[in-house]
N, C-alpha and C positions, 0 to 999 in steps of 0.2 A: 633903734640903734642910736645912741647919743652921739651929739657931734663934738669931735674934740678936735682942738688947733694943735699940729703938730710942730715944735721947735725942734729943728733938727741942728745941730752941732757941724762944725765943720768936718770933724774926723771921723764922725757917725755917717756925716753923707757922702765923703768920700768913700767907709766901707760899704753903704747900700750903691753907690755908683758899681764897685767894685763887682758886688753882688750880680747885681742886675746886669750887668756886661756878661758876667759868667754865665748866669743863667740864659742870656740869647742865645749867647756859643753853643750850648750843652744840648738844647731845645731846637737850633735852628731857628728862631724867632725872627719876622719881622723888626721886632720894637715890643719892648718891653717897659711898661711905666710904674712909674708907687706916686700913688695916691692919697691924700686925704679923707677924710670919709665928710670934708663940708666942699670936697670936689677940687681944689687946690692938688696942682702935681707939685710931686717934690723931685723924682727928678726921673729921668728917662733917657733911655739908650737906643741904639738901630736905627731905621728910616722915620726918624719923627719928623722928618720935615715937610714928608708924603701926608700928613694928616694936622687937620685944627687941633693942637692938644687941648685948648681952654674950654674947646667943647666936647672933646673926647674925654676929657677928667670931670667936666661937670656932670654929663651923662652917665659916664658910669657909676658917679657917686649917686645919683639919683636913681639908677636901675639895682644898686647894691639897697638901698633905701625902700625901695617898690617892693624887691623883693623879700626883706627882712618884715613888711607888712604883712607879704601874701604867707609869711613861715607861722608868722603870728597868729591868723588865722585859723590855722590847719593846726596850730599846736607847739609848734617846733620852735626853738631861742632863733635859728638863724641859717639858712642855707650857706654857707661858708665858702661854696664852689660854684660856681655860674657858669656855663658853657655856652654859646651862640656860634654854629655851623653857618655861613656862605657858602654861596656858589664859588670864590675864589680864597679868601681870606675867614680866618676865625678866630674867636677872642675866648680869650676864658679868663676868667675872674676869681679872685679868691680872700681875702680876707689874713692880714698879717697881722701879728701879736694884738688883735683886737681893738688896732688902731690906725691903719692904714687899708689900702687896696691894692693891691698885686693886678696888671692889664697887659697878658702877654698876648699879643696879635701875631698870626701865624698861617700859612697857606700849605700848601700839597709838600714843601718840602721837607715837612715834621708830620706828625702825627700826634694827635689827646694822651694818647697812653704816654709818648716820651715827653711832652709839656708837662703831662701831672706828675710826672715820674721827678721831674727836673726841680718845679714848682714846688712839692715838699720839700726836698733837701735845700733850696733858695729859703724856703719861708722858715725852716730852722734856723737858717744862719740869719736872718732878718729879725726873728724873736730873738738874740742873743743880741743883735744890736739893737733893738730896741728896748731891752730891757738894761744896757749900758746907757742910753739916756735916760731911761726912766730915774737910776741911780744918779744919774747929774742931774737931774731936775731936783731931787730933793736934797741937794747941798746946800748947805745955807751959805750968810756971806763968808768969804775968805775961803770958801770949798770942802769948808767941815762940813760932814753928815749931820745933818740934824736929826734927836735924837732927845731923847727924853731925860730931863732933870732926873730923873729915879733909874736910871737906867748903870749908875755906877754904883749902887747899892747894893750891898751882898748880904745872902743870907745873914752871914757871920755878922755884918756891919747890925741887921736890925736885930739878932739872941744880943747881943753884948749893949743894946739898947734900951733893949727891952728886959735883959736878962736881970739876976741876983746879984 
C-alpha cells in the first residue's frame, strides 16, 4: 500500500468532521477516527479522550499495512475491511477512497452488522469529499484547473489546419 500525506482543506474537514459525527450517531459508536495511511489522524469524534490517539492512529496504520502484506501473500490487492472483537469494546477498520483509514470503536451497544451497514453509506459520502479535494489539489495558481495546452483544440481547429 503506498503512503500518501493527506492535505486536507478546511471545508473538506469540516464536511469529514460532519461525516464522522453522523456516522457515531447512526452506529452508536464509541469514537470514530480518519486516518492517514502513514498513521497521522485527521480528525476524530466521541470519547477520544478515553484513548492515546497518536498510538491508536499509528497502530492502526500499521495493522492496515501488516495486513495489506498478508493480502499480498495469498493473492488478493487488499483486505479493505478489518474487524477485531473484545471482550468489551471492538474496532473495525476500513479503508476510504484509497487514501485514508476509517477506526470506528464500538461495544454491546451497536452491533457489526449496523457499524457496516453505517460505514458504507459514511465511506460514500467520504469518497465524494475526497475526491473534491483530489480536484483542488490539481488547481494550479489562481485556482485554474490545470489542463493541457492541446486541450482547447478542436477537431474542426486541426481539418482547417491541416485541410485544402
Amino acid at each position: 500500500m503506498p503512503t500518501a500525506y493527506v492535505e486536507v482543506y478546511e471545508e473538506e474537514f469540516e464536511r469529514l468532521e460532519q461525516a464522522l459525527r453522523r456516522l457515531r450517531y447512526d452506529s452508536n459508536a464509541k469514537a470514530v477516527f480518519l486516518i492517514d495511511k502513514n498513521g497521522q489522524q485527521i480528525a476524530a469524534v466521541g470519547d477520544v479522550e478515553e484513548f492515546d490517539t497518536t498510538s491508536l492512529a499509528s497502530l492502526t496504520a500499521g495493522n492496515v499495512a501488516a495486513t495489506d502484506g498478508l493480502a499480498k501473500l495469498i493473492g488478493e490487492r487488499e483486505f479493505s475491511v478489518l474487524f477485531h472483537e473484545g471482550q468489551r469494546d471492538h474496532i473495525h477498520i476500513s479503508i476510504v477512497a484509497r487514501r485514508a483509514i476509517l477506526l470506528v470503536i464500538f461495544d454491546e451497544r451497536s452491533s457489526l452488522g449496523l457499524v457496516r451497514l453505517r460505514v458504507k453509506r459514511a465511506s460514500a459520502e467520504m469518497d465524494e469529499i475526497f475526491e473534491d479535494m483530489n480536484r483542488k489539489e490539481n488547481r494550479g495558481p489562481g485556482g485554474q484547473v490545470e489542463t493541457s495546452p492541446f486541450s482547447e483544440i478542436t477537431d474542426e481547429d486541426i481539418d482547417s489546419l491541416f485541410g485544402d
